[in-house]
Every structure is written in structure tokens, then in C-alpha cells.
N, C-alpha and C positions, 0 to 999 in steps of 0.2 A: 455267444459262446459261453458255455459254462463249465468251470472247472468243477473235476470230481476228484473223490478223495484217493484214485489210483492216481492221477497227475500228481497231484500232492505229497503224495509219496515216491514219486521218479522223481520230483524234483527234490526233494531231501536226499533223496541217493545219489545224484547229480553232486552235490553243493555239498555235500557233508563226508561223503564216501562212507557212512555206513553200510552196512547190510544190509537186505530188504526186509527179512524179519526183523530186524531192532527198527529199522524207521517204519513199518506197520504196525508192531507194536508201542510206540512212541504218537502214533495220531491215535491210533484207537485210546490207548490211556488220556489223552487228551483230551478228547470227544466228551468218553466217560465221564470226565470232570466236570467240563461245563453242562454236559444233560443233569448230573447230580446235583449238581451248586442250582442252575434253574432249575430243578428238580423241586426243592428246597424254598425255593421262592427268593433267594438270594440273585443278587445283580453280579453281572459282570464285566468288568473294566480292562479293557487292552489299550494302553497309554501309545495313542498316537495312531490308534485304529479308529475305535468306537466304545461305547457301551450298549450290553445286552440291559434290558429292564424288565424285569418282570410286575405286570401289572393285574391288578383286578379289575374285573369288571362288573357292575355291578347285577342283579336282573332288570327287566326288560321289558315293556312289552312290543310285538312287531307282529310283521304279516306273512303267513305265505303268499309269495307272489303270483303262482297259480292258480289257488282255493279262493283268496283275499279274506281267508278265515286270520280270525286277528289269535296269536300264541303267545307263550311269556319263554323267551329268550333265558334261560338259565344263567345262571351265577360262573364265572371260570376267568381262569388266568389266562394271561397274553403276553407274548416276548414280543417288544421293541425294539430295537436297533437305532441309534443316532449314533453318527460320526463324529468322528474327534475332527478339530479345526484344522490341525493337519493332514489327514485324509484326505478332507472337504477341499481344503487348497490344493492337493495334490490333484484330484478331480478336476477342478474348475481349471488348473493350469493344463493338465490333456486335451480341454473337449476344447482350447483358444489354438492349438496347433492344427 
């Protein structure tokens, strides 16, 4: 199952009794933020979720797996994702029920 950003938004309307434009526009400014912030190459931390990292990589060389022509893998950024410890336990305590 995968949540989408309209669930996400019923569910603030749920829980909060906003409107639906003020909680649509509250995830999309949201959104905005952290594409900006990684945008930027800065990291992001949500205490007791995870943190976003943004990383470089450096260039390369590799194969196409088709061809077995050998290419040079370009230079670019990559978002990681690790869990906060709390999460992690929150996790490991669901998947023992």
C-alpha cells in the first residue's frame, strides 16, 4: 500500500478540521521546502522520523548491460534516507505482532 499526497491531505482534514484548500496548500508549501532545502544540497532532519542526505557521487566508470560497451557514469547528487532510532523501534516493534 502506498500513501499519496491526497490521503495526506484527508487526513489533515480529519485530524485538524481545516479546510481543504488551507491543508493542500500547507503540504504543497511543505513539499516546496524540502525539494528547495535538497534542492540546495542541504540535509534534512525530522527528529524522530529520519533524515534526508544529500550526497555526491562521484564519476565512474561502468557498463551497459546490453552493449558490454564500457561508459563513464557522470558526476550527480543522490538523496538518502536513514531512520531515526525511534522509527526504527517503532518498525521492529510492528513486524514482532
Amino acid at each position: 500500500m502506498t500513501l499519496i499526497k491526497k490521503e495526506i491531505i484527508e487526513d489533515i482534514l480529519t485530524n485538524t478540521g481545516l479546510d481543504e484548500r488551507t491543508a493542500s496548500e500547507g503540504v504543497e508549501t511543505f513539499l516546496e521546502i524540502i525539494k528547495s532545502n535538497l534542492g540546495r544540497g542541504e540535509d534534512i532532519n525530522f527528529s524522530g522520523f529520519g533524515k534526508f542526505h544529500v550526497r555526491e557521487k562521484r564519476a565512474r566508470r561502468g557498463r551497459n548491460p546490453k552493449t558490454r560497451e564500457e561508459i563513464t557514469i557522470t558526476p550527480r547528487r543522490v538523496i538518502t534516507f536513514s531512520l531515526s532510532t525511534a522509527l526504527r523501534a517503532r518498525l521492529e516493534d510492528s513486524e514482532e505482532k
